[in-house]
MARTI-724441 format. One record per residue: residue number from 0; residue in three letters; x, z, y of N, C-alpha, C in turn. Coordinates in steps of 0.001 Angstrom, whole numbers, plus 500000, padded with zeros to 6 digits. Each point is the difference from the previous one (the first is absolute). Layout:
N
R seq type   n_c1   n_c3   n_c2  ca_c1  ca_c3  ca_c2   c_c1   c_c3   c_c2
R NUM  Ala      X      Z      Y      X      Z      Y      X      Z      Y
...
This chain:
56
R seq type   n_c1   n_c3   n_c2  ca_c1  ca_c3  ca_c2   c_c1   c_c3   c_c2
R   0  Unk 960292 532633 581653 500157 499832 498570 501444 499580 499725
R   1  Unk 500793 500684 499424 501017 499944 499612 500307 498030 499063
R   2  Unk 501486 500055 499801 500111 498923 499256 499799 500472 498403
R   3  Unk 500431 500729 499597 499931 500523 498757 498119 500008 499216
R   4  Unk 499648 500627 500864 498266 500298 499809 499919 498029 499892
R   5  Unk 499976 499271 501334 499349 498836 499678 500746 499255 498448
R   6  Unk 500844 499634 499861 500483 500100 498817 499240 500116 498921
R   7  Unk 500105 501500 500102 498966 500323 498954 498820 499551 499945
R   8  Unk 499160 499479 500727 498766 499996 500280 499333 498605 499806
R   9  Unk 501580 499121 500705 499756 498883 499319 499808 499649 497950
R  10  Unk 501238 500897 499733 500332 500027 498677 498663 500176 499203
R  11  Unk 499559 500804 500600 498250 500600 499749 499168 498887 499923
R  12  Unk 500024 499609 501116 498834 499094 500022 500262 498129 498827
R  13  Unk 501116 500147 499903 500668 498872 499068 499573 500075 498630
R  14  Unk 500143 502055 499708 499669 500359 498786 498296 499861 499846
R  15  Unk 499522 500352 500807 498440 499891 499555 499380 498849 499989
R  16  Unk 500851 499004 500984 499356 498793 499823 500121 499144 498659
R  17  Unk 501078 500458 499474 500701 499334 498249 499260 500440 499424
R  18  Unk 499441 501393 500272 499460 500976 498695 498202 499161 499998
R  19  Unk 499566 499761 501337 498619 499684 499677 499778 498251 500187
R  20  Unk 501311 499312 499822 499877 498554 499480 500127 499851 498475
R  21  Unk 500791 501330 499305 500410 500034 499133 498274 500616 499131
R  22  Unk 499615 500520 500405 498475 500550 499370 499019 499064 500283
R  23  Unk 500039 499045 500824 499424 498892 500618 500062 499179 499050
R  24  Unk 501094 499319 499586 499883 498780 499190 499965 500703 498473
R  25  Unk 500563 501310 499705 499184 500419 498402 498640 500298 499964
R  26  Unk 499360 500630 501072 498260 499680 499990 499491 498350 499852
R  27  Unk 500519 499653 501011 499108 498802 500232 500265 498880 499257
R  28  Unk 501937 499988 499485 500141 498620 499133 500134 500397 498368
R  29  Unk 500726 501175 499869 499546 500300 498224 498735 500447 499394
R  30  Unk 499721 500919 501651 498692 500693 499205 498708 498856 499615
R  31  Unk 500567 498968 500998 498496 498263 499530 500389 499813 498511
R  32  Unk 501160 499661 499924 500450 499896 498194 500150 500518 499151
R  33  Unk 499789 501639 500474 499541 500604 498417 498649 499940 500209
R  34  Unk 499375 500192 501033 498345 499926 499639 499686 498823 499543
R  35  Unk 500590 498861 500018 499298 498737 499259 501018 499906 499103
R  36  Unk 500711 500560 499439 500777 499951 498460 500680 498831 500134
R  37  Unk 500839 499424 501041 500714 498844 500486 501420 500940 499849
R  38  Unk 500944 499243 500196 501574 500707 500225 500073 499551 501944
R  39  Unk 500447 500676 499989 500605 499903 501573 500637 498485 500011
R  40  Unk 500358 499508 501116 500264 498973 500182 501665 499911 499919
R  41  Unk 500625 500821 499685 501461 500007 499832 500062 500025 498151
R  42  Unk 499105 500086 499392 499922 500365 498992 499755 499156 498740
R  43  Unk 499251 499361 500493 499146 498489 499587 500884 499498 499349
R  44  Unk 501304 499530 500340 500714 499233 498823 500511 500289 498842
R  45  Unk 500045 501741 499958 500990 500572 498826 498378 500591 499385
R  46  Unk 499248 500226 500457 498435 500943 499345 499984 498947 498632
R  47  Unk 499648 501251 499236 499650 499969 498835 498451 500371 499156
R  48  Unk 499202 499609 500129 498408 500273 499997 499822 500297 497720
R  49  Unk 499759 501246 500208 500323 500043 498539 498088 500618 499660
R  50  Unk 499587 499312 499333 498459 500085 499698 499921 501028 499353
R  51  Unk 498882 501642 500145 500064 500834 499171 498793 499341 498783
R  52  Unk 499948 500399 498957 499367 499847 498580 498936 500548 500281
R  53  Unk 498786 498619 499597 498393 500934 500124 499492 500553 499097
R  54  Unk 500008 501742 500050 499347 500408 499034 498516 500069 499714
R  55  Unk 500099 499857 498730 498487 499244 499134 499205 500547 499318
């Protein structure tokens, strides 16, 4: 195996590992806070909770 190929291969494996930590924590840590209508935890201090109007 050439140097060039491992290289690459590493580069590869760097990329997929970002790509499925990166789908990892938007499943598992935003997707908990939109299903319970919470803001993410980076979010919490600036969120703005604006009540919609009950229609009657």
């Amino acid at each position: 195996m050439s140097l060039s190929s491992r290289i690459f291969f590493c580069i590869f494996l760097l990329a997929l590992g970002t790509a499925t930590a990166l789908s990892y924590y938007c499943y598992m840590v935003l997707h908990d806070y939109l299903v319970e209508g919470e803001a993410p935890p980076e979010e919490e201090q600036r969120a703005v909770i604006i009540p919609l109007p009950s229609i009657e």
